[in-house]
PDB file of the backbone (N, CA, C, O) and the ligand in Angstrom, with CONECT records:
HET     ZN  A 101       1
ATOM      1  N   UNK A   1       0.830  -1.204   0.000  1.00  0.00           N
ATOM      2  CA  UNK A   1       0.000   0.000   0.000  1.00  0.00           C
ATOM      3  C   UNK A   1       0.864   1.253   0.000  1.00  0.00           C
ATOM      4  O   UNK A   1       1.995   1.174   0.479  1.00  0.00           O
ATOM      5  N   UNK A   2       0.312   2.681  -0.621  1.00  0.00           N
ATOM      6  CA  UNK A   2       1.097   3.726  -0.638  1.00  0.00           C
ATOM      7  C   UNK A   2       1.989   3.735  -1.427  1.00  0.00           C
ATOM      8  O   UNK A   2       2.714   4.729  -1.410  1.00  0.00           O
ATOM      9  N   UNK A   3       2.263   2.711  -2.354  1.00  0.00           N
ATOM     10  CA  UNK A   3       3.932   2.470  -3.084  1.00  0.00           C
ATOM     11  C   UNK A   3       4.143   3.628  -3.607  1.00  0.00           C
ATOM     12  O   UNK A   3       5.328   3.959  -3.572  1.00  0.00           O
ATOM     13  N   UNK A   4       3.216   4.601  -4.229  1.00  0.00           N
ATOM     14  CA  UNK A   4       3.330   5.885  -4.902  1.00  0.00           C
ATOM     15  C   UNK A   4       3.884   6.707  -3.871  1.00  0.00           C
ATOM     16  O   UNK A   4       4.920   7.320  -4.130  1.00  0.00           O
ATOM     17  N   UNK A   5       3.455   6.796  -2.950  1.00  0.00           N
ATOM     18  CA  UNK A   5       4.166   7.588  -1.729  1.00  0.00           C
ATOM     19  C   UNK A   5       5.746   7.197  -1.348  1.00  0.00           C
ATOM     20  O   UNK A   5       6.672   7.898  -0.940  1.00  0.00           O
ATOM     21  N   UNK A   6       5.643   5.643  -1.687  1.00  0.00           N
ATOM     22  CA  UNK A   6       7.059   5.277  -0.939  1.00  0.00           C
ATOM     23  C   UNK A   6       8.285   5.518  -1.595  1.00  0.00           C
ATOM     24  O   UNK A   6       9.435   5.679  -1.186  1.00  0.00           O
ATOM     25  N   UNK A   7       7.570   5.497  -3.124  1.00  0.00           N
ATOM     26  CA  UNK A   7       8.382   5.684  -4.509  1.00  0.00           C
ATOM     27  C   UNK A   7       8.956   7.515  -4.108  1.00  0.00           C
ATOM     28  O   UNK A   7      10.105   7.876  -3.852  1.00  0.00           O
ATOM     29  N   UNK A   8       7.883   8.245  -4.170  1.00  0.00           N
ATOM     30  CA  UNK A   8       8.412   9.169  -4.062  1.00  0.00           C
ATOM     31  C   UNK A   8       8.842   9.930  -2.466  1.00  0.00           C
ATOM     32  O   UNK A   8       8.691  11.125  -2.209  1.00  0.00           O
ATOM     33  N   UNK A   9       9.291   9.087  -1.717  1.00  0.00           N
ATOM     34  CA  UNK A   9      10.077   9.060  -0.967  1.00  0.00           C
ATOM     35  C   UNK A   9      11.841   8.437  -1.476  1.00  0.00           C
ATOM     36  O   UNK A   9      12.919   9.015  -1.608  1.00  0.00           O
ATOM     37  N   UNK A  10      11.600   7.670  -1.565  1.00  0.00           N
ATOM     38  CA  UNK A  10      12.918   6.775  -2.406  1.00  0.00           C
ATOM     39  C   UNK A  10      13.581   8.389  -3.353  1.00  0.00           C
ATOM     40  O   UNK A  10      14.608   9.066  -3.295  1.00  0.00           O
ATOM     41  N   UNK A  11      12.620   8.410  -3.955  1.00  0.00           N
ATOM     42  CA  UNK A  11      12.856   9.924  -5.039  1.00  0.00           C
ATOM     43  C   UNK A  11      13.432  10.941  -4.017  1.00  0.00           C
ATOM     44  O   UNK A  11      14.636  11.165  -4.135  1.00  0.00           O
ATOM     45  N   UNK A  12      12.917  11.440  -3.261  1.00  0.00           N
ATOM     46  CA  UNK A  12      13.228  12.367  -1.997  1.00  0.00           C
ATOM     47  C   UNK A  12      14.769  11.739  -1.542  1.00  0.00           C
ATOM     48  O   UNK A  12      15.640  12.339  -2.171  1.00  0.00           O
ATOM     49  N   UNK A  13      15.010  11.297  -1.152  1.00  0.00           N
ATOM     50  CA  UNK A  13      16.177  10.415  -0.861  1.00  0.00           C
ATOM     51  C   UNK A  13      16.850  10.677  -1.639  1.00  0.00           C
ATOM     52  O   UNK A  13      17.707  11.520  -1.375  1.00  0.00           O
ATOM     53  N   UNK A  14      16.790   9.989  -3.214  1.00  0.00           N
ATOM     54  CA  UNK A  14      17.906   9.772  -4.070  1.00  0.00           C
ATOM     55  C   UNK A  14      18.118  11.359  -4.309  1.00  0.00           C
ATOM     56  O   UNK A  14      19.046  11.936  -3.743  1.00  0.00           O
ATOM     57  N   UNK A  15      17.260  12.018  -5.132  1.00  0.00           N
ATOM     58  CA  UNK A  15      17.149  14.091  -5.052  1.00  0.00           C
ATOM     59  C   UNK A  15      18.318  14.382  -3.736  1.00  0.00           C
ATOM     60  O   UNK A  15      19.347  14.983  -4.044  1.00  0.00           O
ATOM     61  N   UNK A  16      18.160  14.021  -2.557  1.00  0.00           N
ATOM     62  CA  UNK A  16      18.893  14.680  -1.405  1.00  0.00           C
ATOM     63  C   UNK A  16      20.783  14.274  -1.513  1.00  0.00           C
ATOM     64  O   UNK A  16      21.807  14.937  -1.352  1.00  0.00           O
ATOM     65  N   UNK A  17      20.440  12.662  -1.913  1.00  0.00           N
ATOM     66  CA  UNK A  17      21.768  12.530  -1.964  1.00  0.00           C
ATOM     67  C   UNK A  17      22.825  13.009  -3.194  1.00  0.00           C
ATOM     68  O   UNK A  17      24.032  12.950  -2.960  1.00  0.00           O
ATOM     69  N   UNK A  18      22.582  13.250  -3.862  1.00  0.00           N
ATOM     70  CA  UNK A  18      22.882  13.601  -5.313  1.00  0.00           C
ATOM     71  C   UNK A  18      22.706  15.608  -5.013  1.00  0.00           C
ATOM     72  O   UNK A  18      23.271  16.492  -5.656  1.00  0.00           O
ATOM     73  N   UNK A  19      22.037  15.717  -4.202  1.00  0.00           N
ATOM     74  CA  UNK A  19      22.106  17.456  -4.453  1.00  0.00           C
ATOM     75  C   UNK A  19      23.112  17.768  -3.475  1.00  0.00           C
ATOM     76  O   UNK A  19      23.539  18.922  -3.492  1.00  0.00           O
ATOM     77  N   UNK A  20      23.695  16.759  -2.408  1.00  0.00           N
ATOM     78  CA  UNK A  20      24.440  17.029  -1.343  1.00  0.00           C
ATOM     79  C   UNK A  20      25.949  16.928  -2.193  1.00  0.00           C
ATOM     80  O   UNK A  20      26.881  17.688  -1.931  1.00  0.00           O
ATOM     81  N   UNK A  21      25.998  16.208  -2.906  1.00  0.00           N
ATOM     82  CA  UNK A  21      27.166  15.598  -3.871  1.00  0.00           C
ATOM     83  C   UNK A  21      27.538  16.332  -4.430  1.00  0.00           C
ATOM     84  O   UNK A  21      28.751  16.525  -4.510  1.00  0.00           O
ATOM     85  N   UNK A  22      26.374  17.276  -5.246  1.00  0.00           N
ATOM     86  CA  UNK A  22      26.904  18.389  -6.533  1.00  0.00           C
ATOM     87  C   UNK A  22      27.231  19.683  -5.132  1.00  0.00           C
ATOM     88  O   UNK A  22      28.294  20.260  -5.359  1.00  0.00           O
ATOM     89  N   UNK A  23      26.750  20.031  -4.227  1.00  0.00           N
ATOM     90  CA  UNK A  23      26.922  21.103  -3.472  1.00  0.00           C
ATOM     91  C   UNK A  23      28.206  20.873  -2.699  1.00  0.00           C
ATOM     92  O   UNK A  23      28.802  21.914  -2.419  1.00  0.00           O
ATOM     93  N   UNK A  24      28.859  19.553  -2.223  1.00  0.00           N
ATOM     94  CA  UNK A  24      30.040  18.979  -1.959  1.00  0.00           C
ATOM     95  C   UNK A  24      30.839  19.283  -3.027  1.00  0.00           C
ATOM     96  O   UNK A  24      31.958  19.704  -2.735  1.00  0.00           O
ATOM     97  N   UNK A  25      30.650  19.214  -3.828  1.00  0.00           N
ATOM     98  CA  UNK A  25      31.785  18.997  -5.273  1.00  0.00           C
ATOM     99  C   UNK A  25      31.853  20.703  -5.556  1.00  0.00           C
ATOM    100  O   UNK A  25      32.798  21.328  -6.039  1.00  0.00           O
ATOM    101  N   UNK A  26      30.733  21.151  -5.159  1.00  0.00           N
ATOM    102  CA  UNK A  26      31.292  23.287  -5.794  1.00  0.00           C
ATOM    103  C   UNK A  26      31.749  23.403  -4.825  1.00  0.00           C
ATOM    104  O   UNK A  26      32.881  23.862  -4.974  1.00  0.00           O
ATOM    105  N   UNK A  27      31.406  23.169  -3.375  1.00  0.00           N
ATOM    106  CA  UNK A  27      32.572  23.940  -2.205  1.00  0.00           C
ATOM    107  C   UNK A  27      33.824  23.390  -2.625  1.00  0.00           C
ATOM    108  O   UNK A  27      34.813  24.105  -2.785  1.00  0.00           O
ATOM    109  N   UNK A  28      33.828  22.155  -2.811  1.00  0.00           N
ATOM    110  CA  UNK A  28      35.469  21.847  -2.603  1.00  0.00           C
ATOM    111  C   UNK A  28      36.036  22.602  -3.866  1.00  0.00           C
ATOM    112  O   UNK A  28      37.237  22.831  -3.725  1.00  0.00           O
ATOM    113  N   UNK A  29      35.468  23.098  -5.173  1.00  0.00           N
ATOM    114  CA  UNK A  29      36.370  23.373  -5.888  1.00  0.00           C
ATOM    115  C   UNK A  29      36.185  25.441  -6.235  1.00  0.00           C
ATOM    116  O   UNK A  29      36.518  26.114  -7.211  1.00  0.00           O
ATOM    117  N   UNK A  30      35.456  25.860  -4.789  1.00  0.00           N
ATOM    118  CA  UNK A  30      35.488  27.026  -4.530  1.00  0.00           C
ATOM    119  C   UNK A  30      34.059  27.712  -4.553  1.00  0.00           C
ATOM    120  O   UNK A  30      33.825  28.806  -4.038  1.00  0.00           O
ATOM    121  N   UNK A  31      33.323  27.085  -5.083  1.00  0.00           N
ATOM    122  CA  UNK A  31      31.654  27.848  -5.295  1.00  0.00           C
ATOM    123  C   UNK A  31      30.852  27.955  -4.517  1.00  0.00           C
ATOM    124  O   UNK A  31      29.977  27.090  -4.493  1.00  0.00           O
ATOM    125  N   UNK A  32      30.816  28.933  -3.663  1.00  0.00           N
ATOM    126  CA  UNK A  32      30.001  28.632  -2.639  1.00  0.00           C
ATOM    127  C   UNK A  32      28.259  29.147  -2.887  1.00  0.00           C
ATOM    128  O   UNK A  32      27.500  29.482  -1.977  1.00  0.00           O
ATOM    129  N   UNK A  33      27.967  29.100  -4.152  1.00  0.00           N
ATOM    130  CA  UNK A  33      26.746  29.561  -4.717  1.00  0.00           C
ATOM    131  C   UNK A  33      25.674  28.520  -4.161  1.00  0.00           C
ATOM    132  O   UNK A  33      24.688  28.537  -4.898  1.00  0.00           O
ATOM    133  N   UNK A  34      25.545  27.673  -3.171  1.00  0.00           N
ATOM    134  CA  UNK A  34      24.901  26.264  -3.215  1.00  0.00           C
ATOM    135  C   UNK A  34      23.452  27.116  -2.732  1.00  0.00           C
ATOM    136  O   UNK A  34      22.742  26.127  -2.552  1.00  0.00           O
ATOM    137  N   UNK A  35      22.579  28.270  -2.416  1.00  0.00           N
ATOM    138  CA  UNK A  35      21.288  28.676  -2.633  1.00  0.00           C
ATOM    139  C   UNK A  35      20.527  27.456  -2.623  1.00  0.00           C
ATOM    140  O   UNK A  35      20.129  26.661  -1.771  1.00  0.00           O
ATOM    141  N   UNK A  36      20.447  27.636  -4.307  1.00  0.00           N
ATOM    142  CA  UNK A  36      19.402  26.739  -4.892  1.00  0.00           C
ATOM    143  C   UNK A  36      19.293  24.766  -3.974  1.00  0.00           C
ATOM    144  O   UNK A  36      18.410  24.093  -3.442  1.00  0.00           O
ATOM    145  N   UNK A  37      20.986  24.589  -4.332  1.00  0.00           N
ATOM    146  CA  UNK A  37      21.241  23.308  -4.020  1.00  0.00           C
ATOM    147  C   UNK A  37      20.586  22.945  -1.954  1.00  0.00           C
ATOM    148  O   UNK A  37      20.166  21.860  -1.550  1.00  0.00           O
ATOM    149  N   UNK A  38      20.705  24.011  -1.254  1.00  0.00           N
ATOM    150  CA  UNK A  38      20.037  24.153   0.167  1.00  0.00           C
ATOM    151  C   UNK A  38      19.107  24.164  -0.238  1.00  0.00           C
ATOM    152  O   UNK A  38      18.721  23.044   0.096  1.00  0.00           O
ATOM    153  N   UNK A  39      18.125  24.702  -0.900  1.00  0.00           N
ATOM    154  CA  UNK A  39      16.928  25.168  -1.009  1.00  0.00           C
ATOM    155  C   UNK A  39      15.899  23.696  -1.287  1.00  0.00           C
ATOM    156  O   UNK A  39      14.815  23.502  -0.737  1.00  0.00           O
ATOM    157  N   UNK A  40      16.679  22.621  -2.436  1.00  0.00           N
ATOM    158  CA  UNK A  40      16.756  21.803  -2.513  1.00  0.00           C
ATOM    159  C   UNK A  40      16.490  20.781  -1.526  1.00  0.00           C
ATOM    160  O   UNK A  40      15.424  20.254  -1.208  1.00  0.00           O
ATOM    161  N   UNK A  41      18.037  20.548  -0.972  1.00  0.00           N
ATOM    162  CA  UNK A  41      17.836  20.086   0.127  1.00  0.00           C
ATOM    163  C   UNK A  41      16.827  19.921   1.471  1.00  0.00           C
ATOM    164  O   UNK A  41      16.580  18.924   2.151  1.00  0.00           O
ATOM    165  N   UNK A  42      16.335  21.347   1.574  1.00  0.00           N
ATOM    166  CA  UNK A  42      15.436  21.591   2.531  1.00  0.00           C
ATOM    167  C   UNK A  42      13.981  21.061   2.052  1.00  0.00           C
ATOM    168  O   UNK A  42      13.154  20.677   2.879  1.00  0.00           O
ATOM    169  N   UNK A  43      13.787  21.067   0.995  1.00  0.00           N
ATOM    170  CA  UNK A  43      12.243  20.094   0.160  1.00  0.00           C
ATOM    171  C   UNK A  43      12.628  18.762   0.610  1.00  0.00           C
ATOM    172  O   UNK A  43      11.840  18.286   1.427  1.00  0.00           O
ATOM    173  N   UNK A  44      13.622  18.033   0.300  1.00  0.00           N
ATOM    174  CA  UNK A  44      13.463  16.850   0.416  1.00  0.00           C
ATOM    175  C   UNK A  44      13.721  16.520   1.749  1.00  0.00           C
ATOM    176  O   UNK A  44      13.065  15.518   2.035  1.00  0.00           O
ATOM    177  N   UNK A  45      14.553  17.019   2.922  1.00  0.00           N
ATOM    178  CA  UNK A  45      14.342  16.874   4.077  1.00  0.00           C
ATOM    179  C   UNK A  45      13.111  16.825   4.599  1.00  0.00           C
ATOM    180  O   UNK A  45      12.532  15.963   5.259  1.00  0.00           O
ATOM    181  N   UNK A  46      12.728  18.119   4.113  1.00  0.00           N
ATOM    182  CA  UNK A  46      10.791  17.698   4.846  1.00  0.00           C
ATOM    183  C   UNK A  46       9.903  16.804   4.381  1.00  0.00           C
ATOM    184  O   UNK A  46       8.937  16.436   5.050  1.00  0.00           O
ATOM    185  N   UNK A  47      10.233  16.267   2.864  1.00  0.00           N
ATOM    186  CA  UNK A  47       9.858  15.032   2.606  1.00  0.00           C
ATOM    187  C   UNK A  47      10.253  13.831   2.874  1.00  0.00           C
ATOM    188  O   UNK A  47       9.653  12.890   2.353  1.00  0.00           O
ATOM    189  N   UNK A  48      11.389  13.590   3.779  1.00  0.00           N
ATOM    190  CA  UNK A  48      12.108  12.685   4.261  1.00  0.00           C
ATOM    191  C   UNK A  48      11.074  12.811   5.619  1.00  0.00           C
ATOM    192  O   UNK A  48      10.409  11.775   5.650  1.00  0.00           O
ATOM    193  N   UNK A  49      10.754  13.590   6.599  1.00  0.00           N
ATOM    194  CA  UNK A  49      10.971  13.366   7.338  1.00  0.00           C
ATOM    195  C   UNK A  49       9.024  13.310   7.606  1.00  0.00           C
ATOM    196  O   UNK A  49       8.460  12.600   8.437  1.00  0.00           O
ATOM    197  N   UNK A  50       8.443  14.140   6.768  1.00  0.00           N
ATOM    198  CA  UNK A  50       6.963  13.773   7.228  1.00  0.00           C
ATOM    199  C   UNK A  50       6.551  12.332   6.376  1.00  0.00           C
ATOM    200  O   UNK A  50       5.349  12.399   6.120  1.00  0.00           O
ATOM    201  N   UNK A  51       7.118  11.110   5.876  1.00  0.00           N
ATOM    202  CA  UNK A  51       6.653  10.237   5.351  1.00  0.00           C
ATOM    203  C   UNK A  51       6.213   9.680   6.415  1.00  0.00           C
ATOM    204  O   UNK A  51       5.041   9.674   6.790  1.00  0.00           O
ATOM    205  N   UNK A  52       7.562   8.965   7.190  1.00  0.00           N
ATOM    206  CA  UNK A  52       7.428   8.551   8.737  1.00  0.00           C
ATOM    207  C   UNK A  52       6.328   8.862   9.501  1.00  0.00           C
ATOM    208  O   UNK A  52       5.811   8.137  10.350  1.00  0.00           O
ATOM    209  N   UNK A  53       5.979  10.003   9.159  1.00  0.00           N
ATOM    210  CA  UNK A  53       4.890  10.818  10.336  1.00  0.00           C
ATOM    211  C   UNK A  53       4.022  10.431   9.968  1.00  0.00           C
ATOM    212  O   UNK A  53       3.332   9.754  10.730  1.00  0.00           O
ATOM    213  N   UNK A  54       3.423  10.746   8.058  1.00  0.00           N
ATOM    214  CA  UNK A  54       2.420  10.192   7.217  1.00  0.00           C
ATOM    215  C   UNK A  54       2.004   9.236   7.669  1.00  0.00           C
ATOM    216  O   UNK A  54       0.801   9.252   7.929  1.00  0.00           O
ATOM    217  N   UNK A  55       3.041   7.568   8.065  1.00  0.00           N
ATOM    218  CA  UNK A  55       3.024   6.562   8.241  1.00  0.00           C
ATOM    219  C   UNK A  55       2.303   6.318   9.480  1.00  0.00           C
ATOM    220  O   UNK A  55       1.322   5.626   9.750  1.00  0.00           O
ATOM    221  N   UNK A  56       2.953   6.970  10.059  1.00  0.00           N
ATOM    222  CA  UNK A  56       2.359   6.754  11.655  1.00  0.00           C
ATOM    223  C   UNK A  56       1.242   7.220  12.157  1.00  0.00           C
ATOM    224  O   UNK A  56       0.597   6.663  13.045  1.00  0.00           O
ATOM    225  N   UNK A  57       0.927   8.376  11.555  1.00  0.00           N
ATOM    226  CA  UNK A  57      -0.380   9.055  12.223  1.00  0.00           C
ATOM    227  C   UNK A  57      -1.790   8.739  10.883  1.00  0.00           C
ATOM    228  O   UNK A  57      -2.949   8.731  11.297  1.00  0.00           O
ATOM    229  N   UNK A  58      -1.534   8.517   9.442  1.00  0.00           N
ATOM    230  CA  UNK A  58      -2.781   8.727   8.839  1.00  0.00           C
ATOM    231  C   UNK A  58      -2.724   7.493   8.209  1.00  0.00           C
ATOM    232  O   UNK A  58      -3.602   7.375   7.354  1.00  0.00           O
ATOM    233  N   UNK A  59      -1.734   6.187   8.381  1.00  0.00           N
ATOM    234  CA  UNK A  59      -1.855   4.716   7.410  1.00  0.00           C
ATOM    235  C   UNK A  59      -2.817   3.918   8.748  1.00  0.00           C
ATOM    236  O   UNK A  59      -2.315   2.995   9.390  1.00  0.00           O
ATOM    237  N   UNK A  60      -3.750   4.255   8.935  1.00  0.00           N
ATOM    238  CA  UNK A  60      -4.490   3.373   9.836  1.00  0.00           C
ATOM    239  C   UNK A  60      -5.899   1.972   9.260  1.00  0.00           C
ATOM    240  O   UNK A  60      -6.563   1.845   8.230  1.00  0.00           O
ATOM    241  N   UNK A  61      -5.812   1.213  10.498  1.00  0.00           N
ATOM    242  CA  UNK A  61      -6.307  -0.093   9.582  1.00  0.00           C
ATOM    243  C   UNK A  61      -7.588   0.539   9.871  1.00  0.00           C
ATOM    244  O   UNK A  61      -8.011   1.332  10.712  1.00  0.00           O
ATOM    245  N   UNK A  62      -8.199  -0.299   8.554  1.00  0.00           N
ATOM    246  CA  UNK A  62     -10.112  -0.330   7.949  1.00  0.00           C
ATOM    247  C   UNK A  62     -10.552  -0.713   9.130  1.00  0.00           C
ATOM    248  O   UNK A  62     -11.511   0.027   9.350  1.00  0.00           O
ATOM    249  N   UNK A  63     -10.416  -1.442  10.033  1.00  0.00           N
ATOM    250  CA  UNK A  63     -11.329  -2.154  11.217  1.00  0.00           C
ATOM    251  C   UNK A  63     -11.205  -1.805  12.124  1.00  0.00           C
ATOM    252  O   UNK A  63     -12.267  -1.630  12.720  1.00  0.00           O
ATOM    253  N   UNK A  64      -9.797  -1.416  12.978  1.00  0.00           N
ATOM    254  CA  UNK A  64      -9.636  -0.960  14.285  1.00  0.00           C
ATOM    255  C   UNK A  64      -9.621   0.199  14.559  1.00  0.00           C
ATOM    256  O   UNK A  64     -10.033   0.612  15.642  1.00  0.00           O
ATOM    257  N   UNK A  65      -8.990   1.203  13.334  1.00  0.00           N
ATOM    258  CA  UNK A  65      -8.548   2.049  13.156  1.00  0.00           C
ATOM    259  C   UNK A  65      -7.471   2.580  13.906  1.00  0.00           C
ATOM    260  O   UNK A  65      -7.117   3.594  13.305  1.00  0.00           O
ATOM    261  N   UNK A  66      -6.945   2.457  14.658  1.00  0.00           N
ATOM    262  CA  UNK A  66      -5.135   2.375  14.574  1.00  0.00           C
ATOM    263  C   UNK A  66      -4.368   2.237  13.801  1.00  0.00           C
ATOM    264  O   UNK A  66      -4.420   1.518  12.803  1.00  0.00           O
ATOM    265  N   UNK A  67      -3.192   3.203  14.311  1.00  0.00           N
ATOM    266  CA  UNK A  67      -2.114   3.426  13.417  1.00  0.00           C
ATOM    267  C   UNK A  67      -1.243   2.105  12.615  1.00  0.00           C
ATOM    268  O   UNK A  67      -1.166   1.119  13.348  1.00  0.00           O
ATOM    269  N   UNK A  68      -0.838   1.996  11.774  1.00  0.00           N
ATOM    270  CA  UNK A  68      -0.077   0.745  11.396  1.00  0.00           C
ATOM    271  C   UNK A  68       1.406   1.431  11.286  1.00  0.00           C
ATOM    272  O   UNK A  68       1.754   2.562  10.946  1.00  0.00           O
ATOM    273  N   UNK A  69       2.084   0.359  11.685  1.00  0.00           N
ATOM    274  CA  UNK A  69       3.513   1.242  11.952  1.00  0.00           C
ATOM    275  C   UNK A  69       4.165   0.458  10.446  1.00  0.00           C
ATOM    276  O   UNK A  69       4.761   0.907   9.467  1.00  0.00           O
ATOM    277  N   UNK A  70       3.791  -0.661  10.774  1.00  0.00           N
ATOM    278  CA  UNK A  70       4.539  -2.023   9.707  1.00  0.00           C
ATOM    279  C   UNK A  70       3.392  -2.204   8.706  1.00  0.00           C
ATOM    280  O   UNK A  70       2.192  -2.055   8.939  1.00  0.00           O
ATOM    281  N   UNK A  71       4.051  -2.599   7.398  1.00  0.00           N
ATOM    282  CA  UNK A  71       2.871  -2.368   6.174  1.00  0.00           C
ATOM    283  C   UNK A  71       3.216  -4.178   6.206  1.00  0.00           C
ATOM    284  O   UNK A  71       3.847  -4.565   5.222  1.00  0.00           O
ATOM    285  N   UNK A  72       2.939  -4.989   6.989  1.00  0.00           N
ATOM    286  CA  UNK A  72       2.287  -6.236   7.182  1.00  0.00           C
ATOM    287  C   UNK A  72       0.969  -6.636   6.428  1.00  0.00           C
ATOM    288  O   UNK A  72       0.119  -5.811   6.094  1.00  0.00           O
ATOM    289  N   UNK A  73       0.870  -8.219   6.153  1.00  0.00           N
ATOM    290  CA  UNK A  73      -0.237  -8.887   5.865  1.00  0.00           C
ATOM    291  C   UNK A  73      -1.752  -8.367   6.935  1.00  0.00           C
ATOM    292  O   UNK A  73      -2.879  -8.007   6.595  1.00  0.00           O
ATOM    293  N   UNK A  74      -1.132  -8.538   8.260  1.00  0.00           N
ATOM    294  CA  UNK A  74      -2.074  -8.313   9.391  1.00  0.00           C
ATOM    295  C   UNK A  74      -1.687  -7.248   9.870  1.00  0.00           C
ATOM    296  O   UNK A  74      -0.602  -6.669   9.799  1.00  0.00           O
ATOM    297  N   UNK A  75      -3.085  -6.892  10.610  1.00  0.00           N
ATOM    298  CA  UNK A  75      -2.956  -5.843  11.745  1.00  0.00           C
ATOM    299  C   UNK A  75      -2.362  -6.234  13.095  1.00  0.00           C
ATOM    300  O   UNK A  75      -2.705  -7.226  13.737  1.00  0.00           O
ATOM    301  N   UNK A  76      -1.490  -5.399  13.435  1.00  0.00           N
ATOM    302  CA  UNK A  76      -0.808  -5.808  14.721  1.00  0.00           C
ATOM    303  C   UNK A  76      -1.901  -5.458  15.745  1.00  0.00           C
ATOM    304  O   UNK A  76      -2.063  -6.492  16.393  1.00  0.00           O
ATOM    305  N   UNK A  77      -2.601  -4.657  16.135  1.00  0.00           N
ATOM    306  CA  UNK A  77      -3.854  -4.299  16.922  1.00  0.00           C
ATOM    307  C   UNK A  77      -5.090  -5.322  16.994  1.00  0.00           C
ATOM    308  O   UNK A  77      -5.471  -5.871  18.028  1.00  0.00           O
ATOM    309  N   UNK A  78      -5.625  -5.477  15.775  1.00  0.00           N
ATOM    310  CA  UNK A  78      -6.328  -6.822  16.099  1.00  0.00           C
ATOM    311  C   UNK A  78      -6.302  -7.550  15.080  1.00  0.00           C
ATOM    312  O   UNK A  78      -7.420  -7.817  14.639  1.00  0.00           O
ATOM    313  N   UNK A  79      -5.421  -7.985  14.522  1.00  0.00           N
ATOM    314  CA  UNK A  79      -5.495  -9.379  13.614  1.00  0.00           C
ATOM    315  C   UNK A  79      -5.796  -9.610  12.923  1.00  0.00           C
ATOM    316  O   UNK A  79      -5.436 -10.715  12.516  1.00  0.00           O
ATOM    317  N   UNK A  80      -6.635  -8.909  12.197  1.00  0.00           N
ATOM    318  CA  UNK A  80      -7.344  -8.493  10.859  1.00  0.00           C
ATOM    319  C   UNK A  80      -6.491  -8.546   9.742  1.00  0.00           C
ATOM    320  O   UNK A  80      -5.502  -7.820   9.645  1.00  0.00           O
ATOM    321  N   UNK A  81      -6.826  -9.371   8.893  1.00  0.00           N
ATOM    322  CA  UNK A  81      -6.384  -9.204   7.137  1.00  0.00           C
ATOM    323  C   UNK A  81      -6.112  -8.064   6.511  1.00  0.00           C
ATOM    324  O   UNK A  81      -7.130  -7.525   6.077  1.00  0.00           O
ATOM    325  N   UNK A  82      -4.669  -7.231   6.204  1.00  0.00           N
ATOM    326  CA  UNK A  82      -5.369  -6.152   5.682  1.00  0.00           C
ATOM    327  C   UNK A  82      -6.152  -6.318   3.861  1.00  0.00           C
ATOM    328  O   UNK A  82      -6.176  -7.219   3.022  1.00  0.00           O
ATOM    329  N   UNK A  83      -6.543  -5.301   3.918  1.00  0.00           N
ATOM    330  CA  UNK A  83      -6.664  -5.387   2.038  1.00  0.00           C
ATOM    331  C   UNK A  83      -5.246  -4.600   1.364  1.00  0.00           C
ATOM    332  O   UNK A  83      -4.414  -3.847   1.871  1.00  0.00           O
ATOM    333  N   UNK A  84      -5.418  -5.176  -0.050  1.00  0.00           N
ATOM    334  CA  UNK A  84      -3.688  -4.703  -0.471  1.00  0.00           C
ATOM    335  C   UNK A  84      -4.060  -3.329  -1.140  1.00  0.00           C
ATOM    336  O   UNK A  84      -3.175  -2.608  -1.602  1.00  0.00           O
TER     337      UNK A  84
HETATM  338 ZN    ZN A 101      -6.809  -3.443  13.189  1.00  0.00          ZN2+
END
């Protein structure tokens, strides 16, 4: 469930590591123009960091309605099947 979300998390991720790389690579060879490349950074940090939250507070099961922490077959709360 969510794979579109998780995908573009993965995306968020790969974007962060790769903008840290090119902004690593102009300081070391004198550019300290990195603006944009922070600016960058700071999108995908907050998309890094509210997925988790996403996860925790609004992926809740059809039956109990509690949070699901683990994207499991079952609900850890009550045992329930999820749907895929
Ligand atoms: Zn449940």
């Amino acid at each position: 469930m969510n794979k579109i979300l998780f995908r573009l998390w993965l995306l968020a991720l790969a974007v962060f590591v790769v903008d840290w790389l090119i902004v690593g690579l102009k300081l070391l060879s004198g550019n300290y123009d990195i603006t944009l490349g922070a600016y960058i950074a700071l999108v995908c940090v907050v998309i890094l960091a509210l997925y988790p939250l996403y996860r925790a507070f609004l992926d809740k099961c059809p039956y109990c309605g509690k949070p699901l922490a683990s994207s499991g077959r079952y609900c850890p709360h009550c045992g329930r099947e999820l749907p895929k």
